[in-house]
N, CA and C atoms as a LAMMPS dump frame, in Angstrom:
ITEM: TIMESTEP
0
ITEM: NUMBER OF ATOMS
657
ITEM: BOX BOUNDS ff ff ff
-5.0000000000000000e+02 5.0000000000000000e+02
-5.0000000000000000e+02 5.0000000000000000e+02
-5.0000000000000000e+02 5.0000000000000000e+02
ITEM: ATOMS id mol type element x y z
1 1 1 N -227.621 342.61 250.95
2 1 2 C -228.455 343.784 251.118
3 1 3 C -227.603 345.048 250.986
4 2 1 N -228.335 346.13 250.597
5 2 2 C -227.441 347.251 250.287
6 2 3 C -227.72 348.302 251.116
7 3 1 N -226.662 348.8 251.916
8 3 2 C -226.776 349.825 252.88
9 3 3 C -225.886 351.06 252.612
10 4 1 N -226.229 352.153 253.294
11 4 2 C -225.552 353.624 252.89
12 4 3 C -224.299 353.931 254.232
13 5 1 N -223.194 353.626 254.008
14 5 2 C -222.539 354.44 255.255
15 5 3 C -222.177 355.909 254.745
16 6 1 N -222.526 356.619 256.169
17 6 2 C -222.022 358.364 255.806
18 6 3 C -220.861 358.408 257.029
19 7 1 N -219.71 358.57 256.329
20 7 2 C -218.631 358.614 257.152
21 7 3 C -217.753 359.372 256.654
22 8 1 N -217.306 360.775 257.214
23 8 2 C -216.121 361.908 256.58
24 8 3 C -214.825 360.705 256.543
25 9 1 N -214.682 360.421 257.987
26 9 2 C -213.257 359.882 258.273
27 9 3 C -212.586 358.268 257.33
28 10 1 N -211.9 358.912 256.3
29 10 2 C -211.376 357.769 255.823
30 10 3 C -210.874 356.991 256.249
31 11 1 N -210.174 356.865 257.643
32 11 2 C -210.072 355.454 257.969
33 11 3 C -210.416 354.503 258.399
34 12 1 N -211.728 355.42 259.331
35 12 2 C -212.871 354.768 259.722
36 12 3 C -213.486 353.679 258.558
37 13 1 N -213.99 354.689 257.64
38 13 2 C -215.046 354.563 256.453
39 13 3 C -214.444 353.432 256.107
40 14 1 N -213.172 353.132 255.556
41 14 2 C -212.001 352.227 254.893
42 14 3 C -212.783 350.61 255.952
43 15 1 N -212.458 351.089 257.116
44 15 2 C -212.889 349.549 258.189
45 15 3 C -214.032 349.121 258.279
46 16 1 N -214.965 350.006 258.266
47 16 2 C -216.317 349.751 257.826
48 16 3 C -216.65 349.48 256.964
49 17 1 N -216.361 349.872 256.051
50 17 2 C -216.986 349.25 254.656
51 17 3 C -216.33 347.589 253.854
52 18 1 N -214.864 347.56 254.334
53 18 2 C -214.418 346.508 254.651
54 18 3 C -214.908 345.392 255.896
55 19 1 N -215.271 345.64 256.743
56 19 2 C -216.247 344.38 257.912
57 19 3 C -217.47 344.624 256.772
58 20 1 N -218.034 345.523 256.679
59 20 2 C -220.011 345.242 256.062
60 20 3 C -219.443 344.261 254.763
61 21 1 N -218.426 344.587 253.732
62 21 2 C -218.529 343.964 252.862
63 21 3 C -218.175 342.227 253.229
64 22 1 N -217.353 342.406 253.729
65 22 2 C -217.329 340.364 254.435
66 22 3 C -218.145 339.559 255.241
67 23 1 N -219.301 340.603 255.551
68 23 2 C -220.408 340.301 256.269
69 23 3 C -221.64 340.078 255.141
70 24 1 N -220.975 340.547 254.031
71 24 2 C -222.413 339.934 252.985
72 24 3 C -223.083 341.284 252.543
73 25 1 N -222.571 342.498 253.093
74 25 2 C -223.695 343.789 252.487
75 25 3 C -223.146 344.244 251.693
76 26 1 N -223.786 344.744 250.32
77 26 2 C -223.512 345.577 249.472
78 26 3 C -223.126 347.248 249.912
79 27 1 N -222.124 347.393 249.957
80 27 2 C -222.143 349.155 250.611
81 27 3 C -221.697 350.297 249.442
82 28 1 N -222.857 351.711 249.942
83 28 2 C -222.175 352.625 249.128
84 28 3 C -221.755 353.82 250.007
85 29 1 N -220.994 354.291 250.035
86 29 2 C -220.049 355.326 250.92
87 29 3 C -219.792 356.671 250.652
88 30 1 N -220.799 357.34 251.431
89 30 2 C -220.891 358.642 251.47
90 30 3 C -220.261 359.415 252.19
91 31 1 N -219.741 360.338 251.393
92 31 2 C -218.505 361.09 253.035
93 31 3 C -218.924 362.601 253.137
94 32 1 N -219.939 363.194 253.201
95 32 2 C -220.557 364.29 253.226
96 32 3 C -222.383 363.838 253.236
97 33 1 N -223.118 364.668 253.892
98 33 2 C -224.181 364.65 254.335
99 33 3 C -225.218 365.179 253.044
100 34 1 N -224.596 366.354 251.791
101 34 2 C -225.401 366.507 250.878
102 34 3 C -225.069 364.964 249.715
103 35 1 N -223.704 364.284 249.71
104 35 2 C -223.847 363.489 249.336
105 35 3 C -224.945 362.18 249.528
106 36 1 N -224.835 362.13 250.363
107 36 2 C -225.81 360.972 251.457
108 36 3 C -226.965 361.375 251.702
109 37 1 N -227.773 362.788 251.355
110 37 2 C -228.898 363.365 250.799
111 37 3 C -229.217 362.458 249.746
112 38 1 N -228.69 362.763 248.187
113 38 2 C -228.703 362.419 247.234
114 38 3 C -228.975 360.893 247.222
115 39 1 N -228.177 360.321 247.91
116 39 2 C -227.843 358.863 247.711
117 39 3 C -229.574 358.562 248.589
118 40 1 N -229.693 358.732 249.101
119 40 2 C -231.416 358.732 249.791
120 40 3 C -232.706 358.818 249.155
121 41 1 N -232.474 359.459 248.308
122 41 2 C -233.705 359.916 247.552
123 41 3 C -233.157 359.24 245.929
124 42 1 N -232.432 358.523 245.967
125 42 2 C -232.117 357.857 244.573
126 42 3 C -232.488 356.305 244.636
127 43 1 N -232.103 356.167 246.028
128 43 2 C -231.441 354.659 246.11
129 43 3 C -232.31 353.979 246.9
130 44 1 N -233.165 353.15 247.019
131 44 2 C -233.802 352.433 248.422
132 44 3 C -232.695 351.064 249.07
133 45 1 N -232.409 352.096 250.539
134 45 2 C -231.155 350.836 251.008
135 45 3 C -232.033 350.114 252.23
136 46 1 N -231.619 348.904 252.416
137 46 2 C -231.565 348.726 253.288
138 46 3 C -231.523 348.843 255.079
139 47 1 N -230.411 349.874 255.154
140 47 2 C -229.877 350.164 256.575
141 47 3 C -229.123 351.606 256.075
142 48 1 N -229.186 352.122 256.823
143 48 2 C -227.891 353.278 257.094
144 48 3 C -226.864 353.59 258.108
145 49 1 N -226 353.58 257.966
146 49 2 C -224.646 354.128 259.332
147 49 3 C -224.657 355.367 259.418
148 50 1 N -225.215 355.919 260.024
149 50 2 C -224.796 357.576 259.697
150 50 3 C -223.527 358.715 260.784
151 51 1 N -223.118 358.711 260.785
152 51 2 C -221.991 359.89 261.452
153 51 3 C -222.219 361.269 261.378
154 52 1 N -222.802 361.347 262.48
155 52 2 C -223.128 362.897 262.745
156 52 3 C -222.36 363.929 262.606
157 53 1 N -220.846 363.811 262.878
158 53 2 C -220.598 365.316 262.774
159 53 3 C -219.768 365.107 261.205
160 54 1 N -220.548 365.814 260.064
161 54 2 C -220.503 364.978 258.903
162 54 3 C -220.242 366.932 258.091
163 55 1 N -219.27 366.836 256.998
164 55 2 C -218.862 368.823 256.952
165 55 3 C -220.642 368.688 255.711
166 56 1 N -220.798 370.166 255.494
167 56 2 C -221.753 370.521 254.211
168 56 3 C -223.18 370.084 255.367
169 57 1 N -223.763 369.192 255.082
170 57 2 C -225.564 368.845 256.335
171 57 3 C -224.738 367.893 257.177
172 58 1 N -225.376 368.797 258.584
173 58 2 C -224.395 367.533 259.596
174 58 3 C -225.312 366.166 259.705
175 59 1 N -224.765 365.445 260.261
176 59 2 C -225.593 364.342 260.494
177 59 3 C -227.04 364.363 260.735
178 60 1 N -227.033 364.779 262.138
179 60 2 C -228.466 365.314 262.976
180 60 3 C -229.355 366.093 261.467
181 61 1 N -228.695 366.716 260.984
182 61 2 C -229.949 367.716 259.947
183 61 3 C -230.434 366.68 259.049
184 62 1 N -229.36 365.4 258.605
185 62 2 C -229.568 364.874 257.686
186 62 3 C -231.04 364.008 258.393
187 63 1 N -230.6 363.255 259.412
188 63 2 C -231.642 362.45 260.272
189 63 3 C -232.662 362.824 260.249
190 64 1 N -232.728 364.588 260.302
191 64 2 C -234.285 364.909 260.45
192 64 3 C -234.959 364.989 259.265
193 65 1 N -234.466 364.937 258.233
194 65 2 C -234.409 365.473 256.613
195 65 3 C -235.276 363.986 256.14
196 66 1 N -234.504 363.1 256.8
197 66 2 C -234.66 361.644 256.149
198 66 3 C -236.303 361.414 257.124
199 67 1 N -236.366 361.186 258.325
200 67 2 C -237.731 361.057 258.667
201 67 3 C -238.84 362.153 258.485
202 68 1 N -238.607 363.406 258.239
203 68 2 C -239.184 364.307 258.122
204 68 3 C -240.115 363.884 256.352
205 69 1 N -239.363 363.505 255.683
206 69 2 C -239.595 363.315 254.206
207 69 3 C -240.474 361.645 254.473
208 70 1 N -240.744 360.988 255.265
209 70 2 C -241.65 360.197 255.616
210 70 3 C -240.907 358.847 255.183
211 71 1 N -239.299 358.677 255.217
212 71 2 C -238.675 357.488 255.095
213 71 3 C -238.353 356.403 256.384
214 72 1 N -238.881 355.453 256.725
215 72 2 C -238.292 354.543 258.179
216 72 3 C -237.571 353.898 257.82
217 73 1 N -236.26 353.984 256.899
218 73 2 C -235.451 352.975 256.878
219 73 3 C -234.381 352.969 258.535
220 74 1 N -234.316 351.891 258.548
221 74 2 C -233.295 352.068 259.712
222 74 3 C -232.031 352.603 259.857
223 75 1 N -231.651 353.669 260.626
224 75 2 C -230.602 354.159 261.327
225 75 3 C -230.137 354.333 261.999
226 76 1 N -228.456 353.595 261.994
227 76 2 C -227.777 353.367 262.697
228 76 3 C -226.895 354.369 262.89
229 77 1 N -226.979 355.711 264.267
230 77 2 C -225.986 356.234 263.95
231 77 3 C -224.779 356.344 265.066
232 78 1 N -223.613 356.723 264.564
233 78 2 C -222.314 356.497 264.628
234 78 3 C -221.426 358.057 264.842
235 79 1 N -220.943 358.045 266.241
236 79 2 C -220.468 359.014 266.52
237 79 3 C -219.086 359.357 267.986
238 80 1 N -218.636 360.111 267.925
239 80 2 C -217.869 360.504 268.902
240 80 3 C -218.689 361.588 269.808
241 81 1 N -219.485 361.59 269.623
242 81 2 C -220.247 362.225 270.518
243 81 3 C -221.207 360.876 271.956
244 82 1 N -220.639 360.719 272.567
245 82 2 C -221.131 359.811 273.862
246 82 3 C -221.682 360.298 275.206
247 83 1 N -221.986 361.66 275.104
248 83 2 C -222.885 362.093 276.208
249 83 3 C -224.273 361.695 275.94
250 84 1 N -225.08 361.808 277.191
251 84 2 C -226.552 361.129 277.004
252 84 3 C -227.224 362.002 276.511
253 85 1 N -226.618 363.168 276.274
254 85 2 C -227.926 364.501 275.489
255 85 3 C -227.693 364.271 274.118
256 86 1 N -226.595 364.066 273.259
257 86 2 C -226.358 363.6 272.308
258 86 3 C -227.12 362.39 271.82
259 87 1 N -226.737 361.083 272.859
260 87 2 C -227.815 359.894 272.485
261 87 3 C -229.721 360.167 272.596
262 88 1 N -229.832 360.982 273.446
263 88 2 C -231.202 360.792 273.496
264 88 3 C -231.642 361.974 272.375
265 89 1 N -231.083 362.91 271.862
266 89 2 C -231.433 364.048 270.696
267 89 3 C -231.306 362.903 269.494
268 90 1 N -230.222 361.991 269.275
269 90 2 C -230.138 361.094 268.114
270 90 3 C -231.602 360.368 268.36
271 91 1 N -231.769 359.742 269.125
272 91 2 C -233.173 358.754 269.973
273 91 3 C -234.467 359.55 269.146
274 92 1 N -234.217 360.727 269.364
275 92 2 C -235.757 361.357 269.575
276 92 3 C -235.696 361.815 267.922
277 93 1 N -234.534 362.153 267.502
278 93 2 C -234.543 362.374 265.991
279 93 3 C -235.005 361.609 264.722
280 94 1 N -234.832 360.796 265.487
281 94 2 C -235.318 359.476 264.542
282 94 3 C -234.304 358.4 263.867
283 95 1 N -233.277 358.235 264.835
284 95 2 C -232.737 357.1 264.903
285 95 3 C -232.877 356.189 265.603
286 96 1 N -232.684 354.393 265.05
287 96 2 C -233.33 353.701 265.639
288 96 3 C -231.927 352.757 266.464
289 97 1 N -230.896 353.218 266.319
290 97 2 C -229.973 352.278 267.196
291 97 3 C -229.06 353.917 267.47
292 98 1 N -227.694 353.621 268.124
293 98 2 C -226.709 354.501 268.326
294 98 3 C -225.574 353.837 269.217
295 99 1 N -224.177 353.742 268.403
296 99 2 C -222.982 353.451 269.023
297 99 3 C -222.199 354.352 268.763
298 100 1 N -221.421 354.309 270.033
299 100 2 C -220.374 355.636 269.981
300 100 3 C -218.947 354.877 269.589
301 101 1 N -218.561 356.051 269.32
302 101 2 C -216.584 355.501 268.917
303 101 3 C -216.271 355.722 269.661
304 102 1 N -214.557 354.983 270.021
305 102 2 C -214.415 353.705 269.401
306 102 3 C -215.577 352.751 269.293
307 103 1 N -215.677 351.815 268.664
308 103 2 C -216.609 350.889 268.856
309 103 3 C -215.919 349.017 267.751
310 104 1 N -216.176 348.07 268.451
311 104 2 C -215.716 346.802 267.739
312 104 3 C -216.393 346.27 266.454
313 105 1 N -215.981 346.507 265.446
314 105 2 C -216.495 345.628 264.477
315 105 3 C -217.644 344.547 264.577
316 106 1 N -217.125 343.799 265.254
317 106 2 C -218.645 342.886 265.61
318 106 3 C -219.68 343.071 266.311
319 107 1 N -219.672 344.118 266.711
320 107 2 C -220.958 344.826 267.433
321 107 3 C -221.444 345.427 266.919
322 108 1 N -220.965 346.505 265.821
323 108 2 C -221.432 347.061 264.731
324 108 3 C -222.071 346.134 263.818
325 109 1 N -221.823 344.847 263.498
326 109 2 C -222.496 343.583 262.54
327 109 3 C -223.35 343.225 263.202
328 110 1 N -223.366 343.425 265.135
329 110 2 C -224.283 342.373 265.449
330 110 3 C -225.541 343.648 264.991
331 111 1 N -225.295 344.878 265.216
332 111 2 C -226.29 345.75 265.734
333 111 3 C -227.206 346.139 264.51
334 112 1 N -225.944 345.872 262.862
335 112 2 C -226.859 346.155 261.549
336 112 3 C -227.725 345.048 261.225
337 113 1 N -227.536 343.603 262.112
338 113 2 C -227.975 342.783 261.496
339 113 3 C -229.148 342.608 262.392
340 114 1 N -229.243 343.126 263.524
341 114 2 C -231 342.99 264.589
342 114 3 C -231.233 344.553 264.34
343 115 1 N -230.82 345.613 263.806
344 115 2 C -231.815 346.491 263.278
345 115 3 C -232.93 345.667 261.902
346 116 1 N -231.64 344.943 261.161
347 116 2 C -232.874 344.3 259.435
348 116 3 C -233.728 343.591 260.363
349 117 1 N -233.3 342.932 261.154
350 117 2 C -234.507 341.51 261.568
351 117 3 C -235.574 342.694 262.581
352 118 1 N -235.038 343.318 263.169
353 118 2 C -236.597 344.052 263.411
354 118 3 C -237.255 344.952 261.976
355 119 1 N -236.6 345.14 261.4
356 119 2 C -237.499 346.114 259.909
357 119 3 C -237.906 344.957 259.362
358 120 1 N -238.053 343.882 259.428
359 120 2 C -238.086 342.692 258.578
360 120 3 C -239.281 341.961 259.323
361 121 1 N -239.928 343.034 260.436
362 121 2 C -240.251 341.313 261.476
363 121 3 C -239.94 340.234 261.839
364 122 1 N -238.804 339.879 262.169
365 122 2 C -238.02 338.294 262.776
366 122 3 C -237.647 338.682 263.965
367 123 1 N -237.807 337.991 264.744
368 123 2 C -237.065 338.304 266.132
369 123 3 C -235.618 337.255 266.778
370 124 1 N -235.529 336.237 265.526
371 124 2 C -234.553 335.381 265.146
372 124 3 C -233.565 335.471 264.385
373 125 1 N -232.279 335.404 264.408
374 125 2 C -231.537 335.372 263.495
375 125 3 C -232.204 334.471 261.954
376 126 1 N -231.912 333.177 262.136
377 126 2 C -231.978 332.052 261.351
378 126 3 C -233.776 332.526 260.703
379 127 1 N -233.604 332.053 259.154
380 127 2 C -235.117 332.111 258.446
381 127 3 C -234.982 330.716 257.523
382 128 1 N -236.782 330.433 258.307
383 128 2 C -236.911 328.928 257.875
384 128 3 C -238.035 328.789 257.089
385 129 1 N -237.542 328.649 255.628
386 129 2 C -238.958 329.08 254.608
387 129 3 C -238.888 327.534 253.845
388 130 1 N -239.987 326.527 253.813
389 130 2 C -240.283 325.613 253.513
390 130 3 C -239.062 324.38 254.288
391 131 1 N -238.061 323.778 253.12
392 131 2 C -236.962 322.958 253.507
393 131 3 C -235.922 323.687 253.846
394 132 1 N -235.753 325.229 253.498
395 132 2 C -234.77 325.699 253.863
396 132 3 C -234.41 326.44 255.044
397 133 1 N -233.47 326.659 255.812
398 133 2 C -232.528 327.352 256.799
399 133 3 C -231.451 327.893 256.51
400 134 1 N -231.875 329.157 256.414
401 134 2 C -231.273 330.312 256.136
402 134 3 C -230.486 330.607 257.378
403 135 1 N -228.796 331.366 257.1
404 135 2 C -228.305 331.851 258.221
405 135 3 C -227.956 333.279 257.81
406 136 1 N -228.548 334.244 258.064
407 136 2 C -227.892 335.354 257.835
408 136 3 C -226.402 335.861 257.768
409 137 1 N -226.044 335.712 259.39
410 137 2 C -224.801 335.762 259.925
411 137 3 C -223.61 334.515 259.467
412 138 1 N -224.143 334.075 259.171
413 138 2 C -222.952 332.793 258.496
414 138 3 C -222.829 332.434 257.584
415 139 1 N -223.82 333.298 256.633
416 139 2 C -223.911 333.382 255.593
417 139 3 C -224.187 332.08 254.628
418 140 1 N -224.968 330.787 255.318
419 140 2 C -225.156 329.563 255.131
420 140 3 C -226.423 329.347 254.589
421 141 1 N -226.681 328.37 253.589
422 141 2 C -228.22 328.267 253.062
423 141 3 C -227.827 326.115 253.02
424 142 1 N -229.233 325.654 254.007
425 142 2 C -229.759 324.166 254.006
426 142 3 C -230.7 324.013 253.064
427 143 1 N -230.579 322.917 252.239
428 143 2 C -231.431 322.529 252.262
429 143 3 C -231.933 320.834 252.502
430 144 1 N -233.386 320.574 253.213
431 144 2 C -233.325 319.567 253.552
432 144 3 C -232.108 319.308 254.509
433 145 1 N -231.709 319.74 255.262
434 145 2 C -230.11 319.611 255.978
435 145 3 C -229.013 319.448 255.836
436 146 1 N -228.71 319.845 254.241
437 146 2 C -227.353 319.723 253.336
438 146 3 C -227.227 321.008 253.22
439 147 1 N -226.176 321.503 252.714
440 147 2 C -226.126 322.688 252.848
441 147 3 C -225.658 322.925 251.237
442 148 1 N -225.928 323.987 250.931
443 148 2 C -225.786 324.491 249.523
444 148 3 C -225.08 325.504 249.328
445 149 1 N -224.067 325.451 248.529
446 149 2 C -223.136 326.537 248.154
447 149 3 C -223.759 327.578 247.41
448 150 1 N -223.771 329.238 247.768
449 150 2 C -224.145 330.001 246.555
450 150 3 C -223.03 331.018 246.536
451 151 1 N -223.017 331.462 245.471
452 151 2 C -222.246 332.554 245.156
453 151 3 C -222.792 333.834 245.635
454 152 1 N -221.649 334.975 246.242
455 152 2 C -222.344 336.031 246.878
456 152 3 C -223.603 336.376 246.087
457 153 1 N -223.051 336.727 244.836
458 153 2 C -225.207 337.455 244.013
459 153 3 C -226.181 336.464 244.018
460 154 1 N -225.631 335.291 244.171
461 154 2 C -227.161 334.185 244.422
462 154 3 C -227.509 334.334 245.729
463 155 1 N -226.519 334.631 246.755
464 155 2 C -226.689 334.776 248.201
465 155 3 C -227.63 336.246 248.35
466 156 1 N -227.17 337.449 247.898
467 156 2 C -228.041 338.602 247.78
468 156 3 C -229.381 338.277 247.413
469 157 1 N -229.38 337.883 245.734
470 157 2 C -231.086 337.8 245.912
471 157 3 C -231.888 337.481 246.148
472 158 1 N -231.34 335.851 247.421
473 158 2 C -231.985 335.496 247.882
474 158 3 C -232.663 335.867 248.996
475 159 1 N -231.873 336.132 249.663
476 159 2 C -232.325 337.117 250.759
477 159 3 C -232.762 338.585 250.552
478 160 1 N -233.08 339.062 249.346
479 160 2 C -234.506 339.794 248.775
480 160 3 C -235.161 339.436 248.698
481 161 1 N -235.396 338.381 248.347
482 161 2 C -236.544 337.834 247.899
483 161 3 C -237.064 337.384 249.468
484 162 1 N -236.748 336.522 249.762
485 162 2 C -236.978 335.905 250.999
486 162 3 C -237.295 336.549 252.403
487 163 1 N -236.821 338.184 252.139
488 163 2 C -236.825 339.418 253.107
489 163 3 C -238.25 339.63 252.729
490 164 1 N -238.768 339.659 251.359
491 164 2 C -239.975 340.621 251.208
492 164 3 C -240.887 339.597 250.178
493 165 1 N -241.181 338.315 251.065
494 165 2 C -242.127 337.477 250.576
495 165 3 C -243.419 337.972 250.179
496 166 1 N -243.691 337.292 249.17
497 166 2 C -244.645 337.704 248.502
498 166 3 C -245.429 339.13 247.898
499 167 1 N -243.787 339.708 247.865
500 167 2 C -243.77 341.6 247.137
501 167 3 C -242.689 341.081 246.186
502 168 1 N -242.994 340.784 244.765
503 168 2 C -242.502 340.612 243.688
504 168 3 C -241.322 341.614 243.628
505 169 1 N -240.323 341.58 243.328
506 169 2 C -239.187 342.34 243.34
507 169 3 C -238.994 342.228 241.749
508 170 1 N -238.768 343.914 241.468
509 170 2 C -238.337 343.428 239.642
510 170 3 C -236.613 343.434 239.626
511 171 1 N -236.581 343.569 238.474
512 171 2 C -234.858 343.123 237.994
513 171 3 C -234.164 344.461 238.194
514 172 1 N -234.632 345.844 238.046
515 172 2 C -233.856 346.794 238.846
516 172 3 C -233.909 346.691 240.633
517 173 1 N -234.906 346.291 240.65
518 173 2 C -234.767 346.574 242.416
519 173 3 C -233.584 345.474 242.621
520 174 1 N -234.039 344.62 241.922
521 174 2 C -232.92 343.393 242.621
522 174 3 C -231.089 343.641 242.321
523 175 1 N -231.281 344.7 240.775
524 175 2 C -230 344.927 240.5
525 175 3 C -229.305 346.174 241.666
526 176 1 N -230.215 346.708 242.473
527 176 2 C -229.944 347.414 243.862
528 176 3 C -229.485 347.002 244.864
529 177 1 N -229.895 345.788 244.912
530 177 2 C -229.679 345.086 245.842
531 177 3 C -228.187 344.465 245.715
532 178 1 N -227.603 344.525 244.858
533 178 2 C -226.608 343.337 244.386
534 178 3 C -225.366 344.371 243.898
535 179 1 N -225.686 345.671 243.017
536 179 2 C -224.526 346.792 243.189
537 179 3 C -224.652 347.811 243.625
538 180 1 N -222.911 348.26 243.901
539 180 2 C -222.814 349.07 244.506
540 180 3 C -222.44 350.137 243.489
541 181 1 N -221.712 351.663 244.12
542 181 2 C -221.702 352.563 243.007
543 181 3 C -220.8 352.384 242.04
544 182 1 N -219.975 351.463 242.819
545 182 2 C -218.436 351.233 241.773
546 182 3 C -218.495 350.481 240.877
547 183 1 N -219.225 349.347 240.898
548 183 2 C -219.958 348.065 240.322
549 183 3 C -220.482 348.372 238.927
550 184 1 N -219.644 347.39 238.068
551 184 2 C -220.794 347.332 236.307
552 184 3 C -221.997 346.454 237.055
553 185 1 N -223.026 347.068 236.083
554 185 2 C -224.109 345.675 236.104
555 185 3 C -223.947 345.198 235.082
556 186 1 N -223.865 343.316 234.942
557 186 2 C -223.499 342.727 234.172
558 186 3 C -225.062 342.513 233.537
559 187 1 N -225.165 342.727 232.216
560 187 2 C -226.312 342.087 231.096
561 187 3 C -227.078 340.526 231.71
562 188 1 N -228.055 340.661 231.667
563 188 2 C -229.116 339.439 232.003
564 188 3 C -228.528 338.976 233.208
565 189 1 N -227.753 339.278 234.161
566 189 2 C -227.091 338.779 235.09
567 189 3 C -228.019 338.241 235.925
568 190 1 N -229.357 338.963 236.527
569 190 2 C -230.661 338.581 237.334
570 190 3 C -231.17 336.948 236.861
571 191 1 N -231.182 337.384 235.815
572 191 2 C -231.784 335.916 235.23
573 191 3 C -230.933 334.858 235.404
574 192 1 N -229.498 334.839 234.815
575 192 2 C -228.687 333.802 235.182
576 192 3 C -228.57 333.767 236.273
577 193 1 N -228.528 334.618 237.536
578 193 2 C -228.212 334.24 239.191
579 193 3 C -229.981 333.342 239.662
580 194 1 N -230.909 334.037 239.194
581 194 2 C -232.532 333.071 239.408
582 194 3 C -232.43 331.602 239.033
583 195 1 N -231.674 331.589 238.052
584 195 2 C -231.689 330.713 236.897
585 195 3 C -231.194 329.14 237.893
586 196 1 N -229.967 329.517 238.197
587 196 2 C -229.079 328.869 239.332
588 196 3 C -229.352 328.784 240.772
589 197 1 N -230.316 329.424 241.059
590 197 2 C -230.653 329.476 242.186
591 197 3 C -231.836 328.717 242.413
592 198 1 N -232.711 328.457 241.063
593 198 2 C -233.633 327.318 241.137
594 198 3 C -233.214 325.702 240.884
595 199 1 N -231.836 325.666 239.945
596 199 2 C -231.347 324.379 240.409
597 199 3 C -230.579 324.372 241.445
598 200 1 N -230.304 325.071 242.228
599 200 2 C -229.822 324.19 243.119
600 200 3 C -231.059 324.445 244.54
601 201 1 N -231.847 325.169 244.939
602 201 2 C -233.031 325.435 245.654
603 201 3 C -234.275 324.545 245.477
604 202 1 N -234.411 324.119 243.808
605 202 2 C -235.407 324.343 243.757
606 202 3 C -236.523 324.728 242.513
607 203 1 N -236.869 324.225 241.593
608 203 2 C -237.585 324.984 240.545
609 203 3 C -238.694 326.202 241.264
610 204 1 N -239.617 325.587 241.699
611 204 2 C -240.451 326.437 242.26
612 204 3 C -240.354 327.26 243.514
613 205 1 N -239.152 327.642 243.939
614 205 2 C -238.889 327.971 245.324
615 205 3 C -239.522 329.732 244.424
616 206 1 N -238.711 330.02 243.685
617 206 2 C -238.908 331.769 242.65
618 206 3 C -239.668 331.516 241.699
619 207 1 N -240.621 332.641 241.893
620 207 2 C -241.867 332.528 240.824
621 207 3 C -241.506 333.92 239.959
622 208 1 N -241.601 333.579 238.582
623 208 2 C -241.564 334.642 238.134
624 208 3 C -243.033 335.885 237.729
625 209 1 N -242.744 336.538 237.788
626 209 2 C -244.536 337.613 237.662
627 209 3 C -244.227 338.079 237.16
628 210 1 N -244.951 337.883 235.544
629 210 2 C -244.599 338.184 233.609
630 210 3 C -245.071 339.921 234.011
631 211 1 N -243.751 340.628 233.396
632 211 2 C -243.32 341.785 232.971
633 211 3 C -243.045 342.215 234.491
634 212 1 N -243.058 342.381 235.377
635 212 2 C -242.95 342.342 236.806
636 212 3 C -241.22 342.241 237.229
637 213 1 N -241.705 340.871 237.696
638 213 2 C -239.463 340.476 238.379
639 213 3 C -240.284 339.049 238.969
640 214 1 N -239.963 338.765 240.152
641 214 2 C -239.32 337.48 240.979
642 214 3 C -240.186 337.867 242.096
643 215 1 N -240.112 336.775 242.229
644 215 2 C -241.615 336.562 243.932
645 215 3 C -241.134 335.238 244.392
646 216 1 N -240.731 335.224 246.226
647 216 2 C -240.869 333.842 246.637
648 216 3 C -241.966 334.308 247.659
649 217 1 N -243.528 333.399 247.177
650 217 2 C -244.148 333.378 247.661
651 217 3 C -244.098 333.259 249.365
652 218 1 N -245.578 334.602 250.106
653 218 2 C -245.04 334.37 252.113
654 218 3 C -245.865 332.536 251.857
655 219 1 N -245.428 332.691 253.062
656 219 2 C -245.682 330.964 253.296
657 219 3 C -247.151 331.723 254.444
């Protein structure tokens, strides 16, 4: 899944975007607030990290900018600011989580990964769609109780697809899902990662919807 961190501090940004990427998310990294404007109104992500005291739109302006314009993606924001007037102005702004710095790496994973499962409706980690068991966090796919190897972009679109059952996803949305800004997109690449993902899943697990994209039917 592809998420936006807005983080000035490069060394921060550097650790973060390094844990999200070994955790399975596609990240693109904004280090200014008109940047991370832009990247908002271009891009449909997933999740956001945002860091409030951010130079050019501070954080907070950006927050209000983003729900004000009628977007609920989830935001996570991220700050050195840890007084409770700070958290509850982030609260009321329209963010939907808030950790202060310092803060541990795996709390930050646990916290991006039960913001998706509430935007997602799950109140479970694990997703169990026909024979399969999905692990988010472990990044594991069963089937029938064997477990199946995929490659990270077979791992991404599956869990598009599987996030937003039965909302056909076309081959740009999915190529969103899978790069980031630095990233070539490789030619027919969608098709060959579907392609592979029905032998080893499954022929009919992905339906294709002519001129459209890819649908795994809700159960």
């Amino acid at each position: 899944m592809r998420v936006l961190l807005v983080e000035d501090d490069d060394l921060i940004g550097c650790g973060i975007e390094a844990g999200l990427r070994q955790a399975g998310f596609t990240v693109d990294w904004a280090r200014d607030g008109h940047q991370a404007g832009l990247a908002l109104r271009t891009t449909a992500y997933a999740l956001v990290l945002l860091d409030l005291g951010l130079p050019r739109i501070s954080g907070m302006d950006l927050l209000r900018q983003v729900r004000h314009g009628g977007s609920d993606v989830p935001i996570l924001v991220l700050t050195a600011r840890g007084t409770v007037v700070d958290r509850v102005g982030g609260l009321e702004a329209g963010a939907d989580d808030y950790l202060g710095k310092p803060f541990d790496l795996t709390e930050l994973i646990a916290r991006c990964r039960a913001l998706l499962r509430r935007a997602q409706g799950r109140s479970v980690e694990l997703i169990r769609y026909q024979d399969l068991t999905v692990n988010p966090a472990a990044q594991t796919v069963e089937a029938g109780g064997a477990r199946v190897p995929l490659t990270s972009r077979e791992w991404a679109i599956l869990m598009q697809l599987l996030t937003h059952q039965g909302i056909p996803q076309s081959r740009s949305r999915l190529e969103e899902s899978l790069y980031g800004w630095q990233e070539e997109i490789e030619s027919n690449a969608i098709e060959v990662h579907v392609s592979n993902l029905r032998k080893k899943l499954g022929a009919k697990l992905i339906r294709t919807v002519r001129n459209i994209g890819y649908v795994v039917e809700k159960e």
